[in-house]
C-alpha positions as CSV (number, residue, x, y, z in Angstrom):
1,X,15.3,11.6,30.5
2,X,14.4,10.0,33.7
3,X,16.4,7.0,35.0
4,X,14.7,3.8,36.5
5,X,16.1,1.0,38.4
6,X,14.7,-2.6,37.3
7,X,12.7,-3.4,40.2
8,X,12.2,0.0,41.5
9,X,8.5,-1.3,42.4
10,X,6.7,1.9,40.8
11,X,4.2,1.5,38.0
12,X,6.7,1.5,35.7
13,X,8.6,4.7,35.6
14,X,7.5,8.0,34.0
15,X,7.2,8.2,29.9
16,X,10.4,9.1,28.7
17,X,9.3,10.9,25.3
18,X,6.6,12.4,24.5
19,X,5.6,12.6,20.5
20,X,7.4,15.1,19.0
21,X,10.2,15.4,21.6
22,X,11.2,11.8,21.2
23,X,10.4,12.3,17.5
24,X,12.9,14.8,16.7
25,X,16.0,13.6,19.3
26,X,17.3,11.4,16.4
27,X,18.1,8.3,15.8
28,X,21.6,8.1,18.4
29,X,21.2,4.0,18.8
30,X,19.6,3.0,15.8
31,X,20.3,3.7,11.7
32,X,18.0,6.5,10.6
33,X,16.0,4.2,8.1
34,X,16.5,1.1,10.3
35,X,13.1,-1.0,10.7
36,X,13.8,-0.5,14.9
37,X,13.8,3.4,14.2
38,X,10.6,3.3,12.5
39,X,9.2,0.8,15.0
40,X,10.0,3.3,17.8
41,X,8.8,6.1,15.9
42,X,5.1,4.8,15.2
43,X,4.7,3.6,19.1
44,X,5.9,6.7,20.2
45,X,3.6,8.5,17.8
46,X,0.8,7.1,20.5
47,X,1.9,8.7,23.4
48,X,5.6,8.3,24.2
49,X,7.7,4.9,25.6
50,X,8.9,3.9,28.5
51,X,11.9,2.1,29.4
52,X,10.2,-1.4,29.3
53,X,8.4,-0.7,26.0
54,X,11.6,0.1,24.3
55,X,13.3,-2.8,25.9
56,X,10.3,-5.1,25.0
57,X,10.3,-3.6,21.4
58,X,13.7,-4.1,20.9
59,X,14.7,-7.0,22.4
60,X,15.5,-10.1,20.6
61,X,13.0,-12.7,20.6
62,X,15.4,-15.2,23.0
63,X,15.0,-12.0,25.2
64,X,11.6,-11.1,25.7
65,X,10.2,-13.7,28.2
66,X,13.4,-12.7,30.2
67,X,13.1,-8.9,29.8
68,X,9.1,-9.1,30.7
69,X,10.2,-11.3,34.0
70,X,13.0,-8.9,35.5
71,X,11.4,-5.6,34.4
72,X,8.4,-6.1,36.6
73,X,6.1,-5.2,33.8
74,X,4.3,-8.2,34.7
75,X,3.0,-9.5,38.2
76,X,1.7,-12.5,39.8
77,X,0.1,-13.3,35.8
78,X,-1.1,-9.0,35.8
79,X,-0.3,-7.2,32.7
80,X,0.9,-3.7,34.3
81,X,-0.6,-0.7,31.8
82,X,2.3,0.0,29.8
83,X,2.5,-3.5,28.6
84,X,-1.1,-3.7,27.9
85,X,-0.7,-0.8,25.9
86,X,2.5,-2.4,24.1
87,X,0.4,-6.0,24.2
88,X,-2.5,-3.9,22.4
89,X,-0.3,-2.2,20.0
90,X,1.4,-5.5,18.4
91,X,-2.3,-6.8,18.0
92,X,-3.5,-4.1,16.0
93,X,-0.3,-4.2,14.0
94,X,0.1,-8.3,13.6
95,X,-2.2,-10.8,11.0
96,X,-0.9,-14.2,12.5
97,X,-3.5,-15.0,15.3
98,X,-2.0,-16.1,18.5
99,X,-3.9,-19.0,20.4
100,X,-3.7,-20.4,23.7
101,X,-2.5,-24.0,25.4
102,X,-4.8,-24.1,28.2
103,X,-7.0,-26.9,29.3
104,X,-9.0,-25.4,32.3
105,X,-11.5,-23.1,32.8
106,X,-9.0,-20.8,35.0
107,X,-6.5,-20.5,32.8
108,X,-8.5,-19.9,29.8
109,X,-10.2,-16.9,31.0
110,X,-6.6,-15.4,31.8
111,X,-5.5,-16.1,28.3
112,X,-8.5,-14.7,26.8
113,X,-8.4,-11.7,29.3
114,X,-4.8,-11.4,28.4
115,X,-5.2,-11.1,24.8
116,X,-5.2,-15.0,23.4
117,X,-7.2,-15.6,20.0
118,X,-9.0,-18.4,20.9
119,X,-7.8,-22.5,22.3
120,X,-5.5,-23.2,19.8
121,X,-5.9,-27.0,21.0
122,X,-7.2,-29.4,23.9
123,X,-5.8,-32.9,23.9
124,X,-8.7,-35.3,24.4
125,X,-6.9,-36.9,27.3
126,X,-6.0,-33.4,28.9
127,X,-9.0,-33.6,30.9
128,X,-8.2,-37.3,32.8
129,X,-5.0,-36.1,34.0
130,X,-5.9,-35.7,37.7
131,X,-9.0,-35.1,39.6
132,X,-12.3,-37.4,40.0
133,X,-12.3,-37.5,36.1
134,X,-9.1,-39.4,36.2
135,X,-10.1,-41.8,39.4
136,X,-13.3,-42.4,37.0
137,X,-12.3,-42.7,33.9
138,X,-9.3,-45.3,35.3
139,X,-12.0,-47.1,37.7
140,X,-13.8,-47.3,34.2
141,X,-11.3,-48.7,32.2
142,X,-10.3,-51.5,34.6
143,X,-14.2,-52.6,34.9
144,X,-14.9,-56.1,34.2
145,X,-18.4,-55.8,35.3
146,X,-20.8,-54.9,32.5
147,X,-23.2,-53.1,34.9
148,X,-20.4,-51.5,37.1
149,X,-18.7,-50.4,33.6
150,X,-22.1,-49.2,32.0
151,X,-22.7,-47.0,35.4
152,X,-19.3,-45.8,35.7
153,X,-19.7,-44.4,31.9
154,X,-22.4,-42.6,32.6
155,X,-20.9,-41.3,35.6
156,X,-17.7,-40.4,33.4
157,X,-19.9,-38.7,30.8
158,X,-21.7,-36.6,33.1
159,X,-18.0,-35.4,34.7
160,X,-16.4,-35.1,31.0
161,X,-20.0,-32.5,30.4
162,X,-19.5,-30.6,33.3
163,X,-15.9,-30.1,32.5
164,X,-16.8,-29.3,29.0
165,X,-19.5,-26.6,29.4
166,X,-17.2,-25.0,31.9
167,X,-14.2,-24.8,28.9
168,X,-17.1,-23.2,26.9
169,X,-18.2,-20.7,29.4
170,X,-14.7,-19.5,30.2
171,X,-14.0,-19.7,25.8
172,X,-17.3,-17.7,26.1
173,X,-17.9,-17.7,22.1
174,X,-13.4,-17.9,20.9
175,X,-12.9,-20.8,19.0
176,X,-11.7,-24.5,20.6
177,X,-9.8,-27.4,19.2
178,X,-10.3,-30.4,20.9
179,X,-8.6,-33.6,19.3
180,X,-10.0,-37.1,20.0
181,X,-8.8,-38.6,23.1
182,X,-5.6,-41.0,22.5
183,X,-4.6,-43.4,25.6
184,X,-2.0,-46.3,25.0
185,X,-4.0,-48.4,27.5
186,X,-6.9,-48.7,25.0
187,X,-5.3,-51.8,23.4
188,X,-7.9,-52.2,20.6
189,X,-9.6,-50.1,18.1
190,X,-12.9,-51.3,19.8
191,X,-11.6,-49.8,23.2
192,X,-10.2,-46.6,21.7
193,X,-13.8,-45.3,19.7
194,X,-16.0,-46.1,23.0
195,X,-13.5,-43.9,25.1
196,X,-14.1,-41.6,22.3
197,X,-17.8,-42.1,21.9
198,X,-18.1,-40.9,25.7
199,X,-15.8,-38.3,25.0
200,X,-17.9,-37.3,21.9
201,X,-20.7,-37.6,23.7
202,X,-19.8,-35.5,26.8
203,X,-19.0,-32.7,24.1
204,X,-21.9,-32.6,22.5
205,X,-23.8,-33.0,25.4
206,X,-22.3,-29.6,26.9
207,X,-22.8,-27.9,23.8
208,X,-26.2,-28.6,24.1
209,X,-26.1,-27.6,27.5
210,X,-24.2,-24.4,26.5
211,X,-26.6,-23.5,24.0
212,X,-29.8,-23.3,25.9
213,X,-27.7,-21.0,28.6
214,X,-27.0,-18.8,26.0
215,X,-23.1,-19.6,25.5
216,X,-22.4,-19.5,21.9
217,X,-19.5,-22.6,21.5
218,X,-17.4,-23.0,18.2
219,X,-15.9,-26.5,18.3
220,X,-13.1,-27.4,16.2
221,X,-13.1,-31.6,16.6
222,X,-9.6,-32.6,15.3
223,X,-8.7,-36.7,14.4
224,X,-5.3,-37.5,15.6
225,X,-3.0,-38.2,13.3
226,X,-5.2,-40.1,10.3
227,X,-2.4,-41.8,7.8
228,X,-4.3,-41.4,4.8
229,X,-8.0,-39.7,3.7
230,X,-9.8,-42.9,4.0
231,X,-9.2,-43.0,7.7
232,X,-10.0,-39.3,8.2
233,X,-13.3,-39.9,6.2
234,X,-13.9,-43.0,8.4
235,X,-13.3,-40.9,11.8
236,X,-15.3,-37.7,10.3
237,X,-18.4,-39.8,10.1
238,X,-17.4,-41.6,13.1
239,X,-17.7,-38.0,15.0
240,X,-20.8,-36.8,12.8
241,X,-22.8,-40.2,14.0
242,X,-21.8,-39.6,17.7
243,X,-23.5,-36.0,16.9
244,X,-26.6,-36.9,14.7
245,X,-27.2,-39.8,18.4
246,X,-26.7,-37.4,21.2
247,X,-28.1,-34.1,19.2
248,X,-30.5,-35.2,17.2
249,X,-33.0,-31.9,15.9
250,X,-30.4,-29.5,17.6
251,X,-27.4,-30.8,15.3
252,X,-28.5,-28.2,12.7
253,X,-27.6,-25.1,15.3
254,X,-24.5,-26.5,16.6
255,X,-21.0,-25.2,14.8
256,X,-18.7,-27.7,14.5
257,X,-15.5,-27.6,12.0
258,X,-13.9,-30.9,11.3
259,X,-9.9,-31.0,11.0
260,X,-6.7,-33.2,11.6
261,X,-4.1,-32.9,13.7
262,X,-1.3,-34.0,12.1
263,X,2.3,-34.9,13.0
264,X,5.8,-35.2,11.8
265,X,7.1,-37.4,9.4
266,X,3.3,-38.0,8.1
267,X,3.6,-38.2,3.9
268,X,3.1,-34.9,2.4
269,X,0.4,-36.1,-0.3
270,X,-1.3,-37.9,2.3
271,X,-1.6,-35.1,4.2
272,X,-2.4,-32.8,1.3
273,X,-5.9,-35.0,0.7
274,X,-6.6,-34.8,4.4
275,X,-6.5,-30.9,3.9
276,X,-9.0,-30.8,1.1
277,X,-11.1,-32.7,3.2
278,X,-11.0,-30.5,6.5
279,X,-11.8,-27.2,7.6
280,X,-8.4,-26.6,9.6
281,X,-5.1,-28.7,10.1
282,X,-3.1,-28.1,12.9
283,X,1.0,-29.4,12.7
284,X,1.6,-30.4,16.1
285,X,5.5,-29.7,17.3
286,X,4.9,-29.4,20.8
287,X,6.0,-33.6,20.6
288,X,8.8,-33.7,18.6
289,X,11.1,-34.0,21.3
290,X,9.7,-37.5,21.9
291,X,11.0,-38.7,18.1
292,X,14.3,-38.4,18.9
293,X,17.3,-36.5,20.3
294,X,18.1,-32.5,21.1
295,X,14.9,-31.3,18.5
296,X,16.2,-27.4,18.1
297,X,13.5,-24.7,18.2
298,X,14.3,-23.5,14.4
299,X,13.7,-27.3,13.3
300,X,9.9,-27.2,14.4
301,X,8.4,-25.3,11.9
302,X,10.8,-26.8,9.1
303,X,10.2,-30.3,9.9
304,X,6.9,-29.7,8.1
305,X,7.9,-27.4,5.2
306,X,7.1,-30.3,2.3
307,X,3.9,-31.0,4.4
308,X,3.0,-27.4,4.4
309,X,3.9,-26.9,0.7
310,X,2.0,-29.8,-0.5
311,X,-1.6,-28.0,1.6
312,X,-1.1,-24.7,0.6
313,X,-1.0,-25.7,-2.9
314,X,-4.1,-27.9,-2.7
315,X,-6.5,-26.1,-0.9
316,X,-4.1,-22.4,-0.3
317,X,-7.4,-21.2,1.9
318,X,-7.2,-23.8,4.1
319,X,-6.4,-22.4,7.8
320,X,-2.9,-23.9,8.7
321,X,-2.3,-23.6,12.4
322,X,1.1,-24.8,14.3
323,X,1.1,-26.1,18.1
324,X,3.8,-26.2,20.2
325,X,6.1,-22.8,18.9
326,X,7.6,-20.0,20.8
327,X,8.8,-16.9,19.6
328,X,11.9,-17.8,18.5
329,X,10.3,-19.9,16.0
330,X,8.3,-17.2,14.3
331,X,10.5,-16.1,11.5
332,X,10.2,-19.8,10.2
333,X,6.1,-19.4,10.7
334,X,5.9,-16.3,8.4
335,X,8.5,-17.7,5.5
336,X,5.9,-21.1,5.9
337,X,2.6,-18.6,4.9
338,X,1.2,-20.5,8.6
339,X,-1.6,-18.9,9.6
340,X,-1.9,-19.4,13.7
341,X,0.2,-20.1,16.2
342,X,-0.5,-22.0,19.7
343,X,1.6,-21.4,22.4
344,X,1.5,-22.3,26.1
345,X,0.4,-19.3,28.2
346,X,4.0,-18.0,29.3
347,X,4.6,-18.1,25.2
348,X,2.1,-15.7,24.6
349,X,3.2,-12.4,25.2
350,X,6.3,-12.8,23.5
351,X,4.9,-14.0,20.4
352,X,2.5,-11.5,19.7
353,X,5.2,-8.6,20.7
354,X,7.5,-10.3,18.1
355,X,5.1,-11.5,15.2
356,X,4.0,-7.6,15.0
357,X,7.4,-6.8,14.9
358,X,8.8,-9.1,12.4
359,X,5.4,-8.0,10.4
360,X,6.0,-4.7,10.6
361,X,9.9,-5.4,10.1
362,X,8.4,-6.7,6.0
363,X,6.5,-4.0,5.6
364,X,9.7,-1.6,6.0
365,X,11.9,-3.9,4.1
366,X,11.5,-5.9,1.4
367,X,13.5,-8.7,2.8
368,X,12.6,-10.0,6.2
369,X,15.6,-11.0,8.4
């Protein structure tokens, strides 16, 4: 067996079994029949482990991000091979898909690059966070001018496109979620759906744009928090006249699925007709902290349980995604049936090492821990 220091600054240190050697040592730190065992057994069977890969398989999922930042295995946002290889392994061997946080074409690619199943969401407002769209979209909303307001939308649209199409060309084909902008200086429903009808618009306009370059796009458009069906019906066809207007004839080749984003606290039935309405609801945790004190990580996926319970047995085919979990919130995931997580980027690789393991973990045993 070779020894490696943490840090040593080599690759990452040679393999330190090969298949049948590692095979037939025994089990000296694990239970013969124990789901680790079995878990070390069926990497090794592809070509031995290393000391990260068993520390990375092993480790508990409070210990992963921690383990992947001392160990080296990954540098300046670089998968080294061996975790690749790991990386690789837990996607062939996990169902839930694991989805990305990111907002900017930069980032995106990485994720994708990286191994992320697609932009799990996009907060309408994530866009006007800094940058000329932000100095144009405020100049914009503090207009009293009707001329300087109309020319300072259509500057703002044509900013919102470009910022669009370059989301699509880094997604290149993956799905995105983008909900409907929010801003709590839109005082008035009149003020909220035209910020939203140039947000619309700038969407559509990019997708257009995408399309004739070639760049397939699959837009999942999600309304924020509806309270009841009525007012997801009334924002659906809100969305679908923004298209029909700035698509016209091309409507019929653009993708577009139509969900909710929904939050806690919302009433289960409610939410229950929203889902047979939509194509995908996404449970959004990643603000949960801002309804009140010291939200744990275990409470984020059981805040929604009645929520969840009440969808699955409405429409049980409906895709149920969650925002805003990490890995240590993944054994609550799988007992919930959720289909998708979305993570920020540093979440990532310790979620899909840990959902393949707690997979492969019911496989072996017929109670999950």
């Amino acid at each position: 067996m070779t020894e490696r220091q943490w840090g040593a600054g080599s690759e990452l240190g040679e393999r330190l079994w090969e298949d049948e050697a590692y095979i037939e040592a025994g089990d000296s730190t694990a239970s013969e029949n124990s789901p680790e065992t079995d878990l070390l057994k069926h990497f090794a069977m592809a070509g031995g482990v290393t000391h990260e890969e068993v520390l990375l398989l092993l480790a508990s999922p409070d210990d992963i991000e921690e383990a992947l930042r001392v160990s080296g295995i990954r540098h300046n946002g670089t998968d080294r091979p061996s975790l690749s290889r790991l990386l690789g392994w837990s996607d062939r061997n996990r169902r839930l898909k694991v989805m990305s946080r990111s907002a900017d074409s930069e980032s995106i690619t990485r994720d994708l690059r990286q191994g992320a199943q697609g932009i799990g969401l996009i907060r309408g407002e994530d866009a006007l966070k800094q940058g000329l769209l932000q100095e144009v979209y405020s100049a914009w909303l503090n207009s009293r001018s009707a001329e300087k307001s109309a020319l300072l939308r259509r500057r703002l649209i044509m900013l919102w496109t470009s910022y669009w199409v370059s989301i699509f060309q880094a997604a290149n084909g993956a799905r995105c979620a983008v909900s409907l902008l929010l801003d709590s200086r839109l005082s008035s429903m009149l003020e909220l759906r035209e910020a939203q009808d140039a947000q619309l618009e700038s969407l559509f306009r990019s997708m257009e744009q995408c399309s004739e370059e070639g760049v397939d796009c699959q837009l999942e458009l999600l309304a924020v928090r509806p309270a009841h069906a009525d007012e997801f019906i009334s924002i659906h066809n809100f969305m679908e006249e923004v298209a029909e207007q700035t698509l016209m004839d091309q409507k019929r080749f653009v993708r577009i699925r139509y969900g909710a984003l929904l939050g806690e606290g919302m009433n289960p039935s409610a939410a229950a007709e929203i889902a047979r309405l939509a194509d995908v609801i996404v449970l959004d945790s990643e603000r949960l902290e801002d309804s009140g004190p010291s939200v744990e990580s275990r409470d984020k996926v059981s805040v929604f349980s009645d929520m969840i319970n009440r969808i699955k047995r409405t429409k049980p085919q409906l895709t149920l995604r969650i925002n805003g979990v990490g890995a240590t919130d993944l054994r609550m995931v799988y007992r919930q049936g959720i289909h998708e997580v979305c993570s920020q980027p540093s979440e990532l690789a310790a979620i899909r090492i840990t959902g393949a393991r707690l997979e492969m973990r019911r496989r072996c045993s017929p109670i999950m821990d």
